[in-house]
VMD Tcl script that draws the C-alpha trace (Angstrom):
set ca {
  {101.90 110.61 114.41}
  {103.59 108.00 112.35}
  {101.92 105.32 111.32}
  {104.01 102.86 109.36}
  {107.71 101.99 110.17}
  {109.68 99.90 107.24}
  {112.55 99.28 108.73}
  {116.31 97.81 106.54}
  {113.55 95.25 104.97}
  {115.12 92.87 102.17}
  {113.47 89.31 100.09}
  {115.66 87.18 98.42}
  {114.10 85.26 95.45}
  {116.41 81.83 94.42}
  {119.20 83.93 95.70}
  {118.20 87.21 93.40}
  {117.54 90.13 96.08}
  {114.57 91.66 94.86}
  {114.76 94.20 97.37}
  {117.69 95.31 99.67}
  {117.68 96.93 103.21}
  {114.81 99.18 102.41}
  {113.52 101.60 104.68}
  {110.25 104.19 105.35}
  {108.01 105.79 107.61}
  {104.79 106.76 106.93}
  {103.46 109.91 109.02}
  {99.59 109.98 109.29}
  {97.98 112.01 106.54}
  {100.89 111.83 104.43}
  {100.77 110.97 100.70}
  {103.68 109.50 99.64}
  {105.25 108.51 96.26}
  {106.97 105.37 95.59}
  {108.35 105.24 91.77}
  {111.16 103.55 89.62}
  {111.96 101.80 86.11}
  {109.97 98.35 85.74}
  {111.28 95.51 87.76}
  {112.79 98.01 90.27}
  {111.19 96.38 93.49}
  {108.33 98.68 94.10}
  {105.19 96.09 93.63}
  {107.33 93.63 96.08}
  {107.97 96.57 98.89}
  {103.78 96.87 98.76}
  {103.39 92.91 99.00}
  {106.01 92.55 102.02}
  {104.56 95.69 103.56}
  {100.69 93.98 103.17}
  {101.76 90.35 103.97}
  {101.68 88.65 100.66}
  {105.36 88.27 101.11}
  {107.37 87.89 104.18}
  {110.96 89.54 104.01}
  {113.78 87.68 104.20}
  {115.55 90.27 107.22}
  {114.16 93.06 108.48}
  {110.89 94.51 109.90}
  {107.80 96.28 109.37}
  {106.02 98.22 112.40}
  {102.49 99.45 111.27}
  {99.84 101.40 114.20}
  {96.60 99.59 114.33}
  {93.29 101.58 114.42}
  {93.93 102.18 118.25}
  {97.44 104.02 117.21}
  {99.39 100.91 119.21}
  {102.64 99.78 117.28}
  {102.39 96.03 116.40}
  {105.07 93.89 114.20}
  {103.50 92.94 111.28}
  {106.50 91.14 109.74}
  {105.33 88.20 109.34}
  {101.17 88.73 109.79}
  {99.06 87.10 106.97}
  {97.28 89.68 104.65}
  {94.02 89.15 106.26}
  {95.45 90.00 109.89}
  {96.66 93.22 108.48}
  {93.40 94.55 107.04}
  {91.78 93.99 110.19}
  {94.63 96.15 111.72}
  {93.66 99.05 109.31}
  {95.57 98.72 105.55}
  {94.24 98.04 102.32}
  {95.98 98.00 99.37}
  {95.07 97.47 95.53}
  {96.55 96.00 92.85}
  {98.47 96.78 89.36}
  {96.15 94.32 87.74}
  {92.17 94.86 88.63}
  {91.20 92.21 91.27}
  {87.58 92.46 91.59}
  {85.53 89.79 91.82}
  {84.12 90.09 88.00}
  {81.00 87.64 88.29}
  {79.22 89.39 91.52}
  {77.75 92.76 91.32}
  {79.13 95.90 92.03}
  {77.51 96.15 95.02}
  {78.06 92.95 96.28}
  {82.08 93.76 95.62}
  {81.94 96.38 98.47}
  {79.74 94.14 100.41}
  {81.94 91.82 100.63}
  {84.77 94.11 102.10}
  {82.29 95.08 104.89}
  {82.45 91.65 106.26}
  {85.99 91.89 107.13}
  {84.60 93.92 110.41}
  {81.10 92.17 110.65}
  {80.08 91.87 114.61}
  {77.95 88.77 114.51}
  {78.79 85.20 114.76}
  {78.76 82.33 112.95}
  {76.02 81.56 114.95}
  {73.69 84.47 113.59}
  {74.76 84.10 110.29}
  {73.44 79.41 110.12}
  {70.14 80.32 111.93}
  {69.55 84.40 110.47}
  {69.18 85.63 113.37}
  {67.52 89.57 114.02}
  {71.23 90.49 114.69}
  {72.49 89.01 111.60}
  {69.74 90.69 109.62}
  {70.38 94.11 111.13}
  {74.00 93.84 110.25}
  {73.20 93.09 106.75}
  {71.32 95.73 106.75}
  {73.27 98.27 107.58}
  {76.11 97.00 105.67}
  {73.74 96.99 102.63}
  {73.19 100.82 103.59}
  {77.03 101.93 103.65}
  {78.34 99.87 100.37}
  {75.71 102.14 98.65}
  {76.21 104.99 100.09}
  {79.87 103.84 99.03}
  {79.07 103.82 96.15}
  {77.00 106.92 95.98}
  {80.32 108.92 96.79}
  {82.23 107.04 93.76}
  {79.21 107.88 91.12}
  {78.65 104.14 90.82}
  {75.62 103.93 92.72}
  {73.57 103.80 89.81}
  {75.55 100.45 88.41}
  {75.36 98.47 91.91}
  {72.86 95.98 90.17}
  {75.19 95.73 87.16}
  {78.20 92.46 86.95}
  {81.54 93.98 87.74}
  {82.90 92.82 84.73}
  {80.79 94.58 82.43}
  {81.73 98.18 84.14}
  {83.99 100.33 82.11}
  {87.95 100.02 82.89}
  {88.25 103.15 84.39}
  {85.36 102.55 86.56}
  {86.49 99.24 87.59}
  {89.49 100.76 88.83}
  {87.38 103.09 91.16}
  {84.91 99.94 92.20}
  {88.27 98.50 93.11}
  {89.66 101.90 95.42}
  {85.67 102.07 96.79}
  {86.36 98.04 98.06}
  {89.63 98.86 99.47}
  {88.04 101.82 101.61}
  {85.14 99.73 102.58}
  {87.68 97.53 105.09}
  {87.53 101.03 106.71}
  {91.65 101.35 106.60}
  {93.58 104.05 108.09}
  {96.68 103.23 105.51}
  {95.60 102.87 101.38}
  {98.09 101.43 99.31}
  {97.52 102.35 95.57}
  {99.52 100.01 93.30}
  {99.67 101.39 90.00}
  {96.22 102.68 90.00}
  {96.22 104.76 86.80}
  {97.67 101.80 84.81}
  {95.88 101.28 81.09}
  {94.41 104.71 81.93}
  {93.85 107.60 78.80}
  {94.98 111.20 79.99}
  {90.98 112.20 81.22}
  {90.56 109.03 83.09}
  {94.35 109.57 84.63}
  {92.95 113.70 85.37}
  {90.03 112.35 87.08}
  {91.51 109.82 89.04}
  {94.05 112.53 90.56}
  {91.29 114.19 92.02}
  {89.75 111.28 93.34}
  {92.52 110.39 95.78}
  {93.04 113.99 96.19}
  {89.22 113.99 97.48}
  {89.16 110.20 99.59}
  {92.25 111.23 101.18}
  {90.54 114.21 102.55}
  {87.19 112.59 103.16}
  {88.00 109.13 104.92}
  {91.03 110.92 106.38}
  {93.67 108.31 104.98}
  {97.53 108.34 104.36}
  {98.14 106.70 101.05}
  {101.60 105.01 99.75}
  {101.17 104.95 95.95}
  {103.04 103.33 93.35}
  {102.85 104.85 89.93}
  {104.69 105.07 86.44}
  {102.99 108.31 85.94}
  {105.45 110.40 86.70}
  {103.28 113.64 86.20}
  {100.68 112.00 88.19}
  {103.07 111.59 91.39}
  {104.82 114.57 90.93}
  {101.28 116.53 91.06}
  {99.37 114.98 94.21}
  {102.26 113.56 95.96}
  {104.09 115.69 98.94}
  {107.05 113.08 99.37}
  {108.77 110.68 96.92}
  {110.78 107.53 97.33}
  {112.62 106.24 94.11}
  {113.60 102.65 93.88}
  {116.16 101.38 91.75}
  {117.07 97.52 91.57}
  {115.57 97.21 94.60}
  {117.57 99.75 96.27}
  {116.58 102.99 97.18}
  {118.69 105.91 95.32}
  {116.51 109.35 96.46}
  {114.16 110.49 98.95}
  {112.94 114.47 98.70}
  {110.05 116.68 97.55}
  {109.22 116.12 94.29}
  {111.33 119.44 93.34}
  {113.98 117.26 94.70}
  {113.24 114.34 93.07}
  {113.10 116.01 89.73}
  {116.53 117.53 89.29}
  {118.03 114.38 90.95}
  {120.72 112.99 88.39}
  {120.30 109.55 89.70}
  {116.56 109.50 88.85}
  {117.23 110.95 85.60}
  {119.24 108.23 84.86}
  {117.37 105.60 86.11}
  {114.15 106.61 84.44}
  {115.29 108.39 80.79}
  {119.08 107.41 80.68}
  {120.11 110.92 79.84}
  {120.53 114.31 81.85}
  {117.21 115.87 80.45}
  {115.28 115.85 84.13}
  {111.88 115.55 84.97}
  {109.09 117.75 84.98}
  {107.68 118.42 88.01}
}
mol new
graphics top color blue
foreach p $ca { graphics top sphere $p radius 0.5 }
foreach p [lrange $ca 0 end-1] q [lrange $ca 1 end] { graphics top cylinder $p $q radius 0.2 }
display resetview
């Protein structure tokens, strides 16, 4: 079943085209690669795709969580992640001054049932809610080994653990599509080890299809079973990443010299 359709998408920025007729589709389950050189259009693809930016031509087709096509084109962000996609970002967005827990609390209210109504006068049906919500971001949390920190300010975690707090708020909008921006940015190699096996684990638990961005190219080349390489803003190869890795045009876009990648 295919859940995401990108279809001949461009964004012109002062009359630079940042990205030019760009296409995918996303299959459900799927883990797919998007990579290039710095500046190659990849970050913009994953903000037209999750409404931070509208393209200038073209359209974007994602299935909500009842599998039903809608045109997301030109949907805020917000409307989006109540269809079923969360993303995160290449620079840690959490919200540094609330607890951990509270950070994946927060993500749970993007599907909260009661009304404003509940919420002035605390109603029992605001408090159950609460509750419950209360219950998952822990046992959220629980899953991600940070269920001992929930009390602590997400600022003061670790960078490496911020980065999961970050993945554990994206999956706590309960999405169907993760976008992973960069994810294993400022990593060291263990932190980069672990983290593979952490998508390699959510994407099997919460049953998700991810798109990730990364300039790890070991790290896509491992986990990922599909690649798409962007190249000012234009895409030059699509393939496996045995594909990918003996492609001259990706050798020259990312090393400048026929030495290829290693897969």
């Amino acid at each position: 079943m295919t859940v995401l359709r990108v279809k001949d998408i461009s964004i012109l920025f002062g009359g630079l085209k940042a990205v030019s007729n760009f296409n995918m589709t996303l299959e459900e389950g799927e883990l797919l690669g998007l990579i290039g050189p710095n500046g190659a259009g990849k970050t913009t693809v994953f903000n037209m795709i999750t409404g931070v930016y509208h393209p200038t031509s073209g359209e974007i087709e994602f299935a909500d969580k009842n599998g039903k096509f809608q045109n997301t084109t030109h949907m805020k962000p917000f409307q989006i992640t109540q269809m079923g996609m969360a993303r995160t970002f290449q620079n840690i967005r959490l919200f540094k001054d609330l607890t951990v827990l509270d950070n994946i609390r927060i993500a749970y209210h993007s599907n909260v049932k009661y009304k404003t109504f509940d919420a002035v006068f605390r109603t029992p049906a605001f408090f159950k809610e609460e509750a419950e919500i209360t219950k998952k971001a822990i046992e959220l949390l629980e899953i991600f080994n940070l269920g001992h920190k929930q009390a602590e300010l997400a600022k003061n975690l670790p960078y490496g653990e911020q980065r999961k707090l970050e993945i554990a708020r994206a999956l706590a909008t309960q999405p169907k599509l993760l976008l992973l921006d960069e994810p294993a940015a400022g990593m060291n190699p263990q932190e980069t080890q672990d983290l593979t096996q952490l998508i390699r684990f959510i994407r099997e638990k919460f049953n998700l299809t991810i798109l990730l961005i990364e300039h790890d190219v070991s790290l896509v080349m491992g986990i990922c079973e599909r690649i798409i390489v962007l190249d000012y803003g234009q895409t030059i190869a699509e393939g496996t990443p045995a594909q990918i890795s003996q492609d001259p045009r990706v050798i020259k876009a990312y090393l400048g010299e026929e030495v290829g990648l290693h897969a």
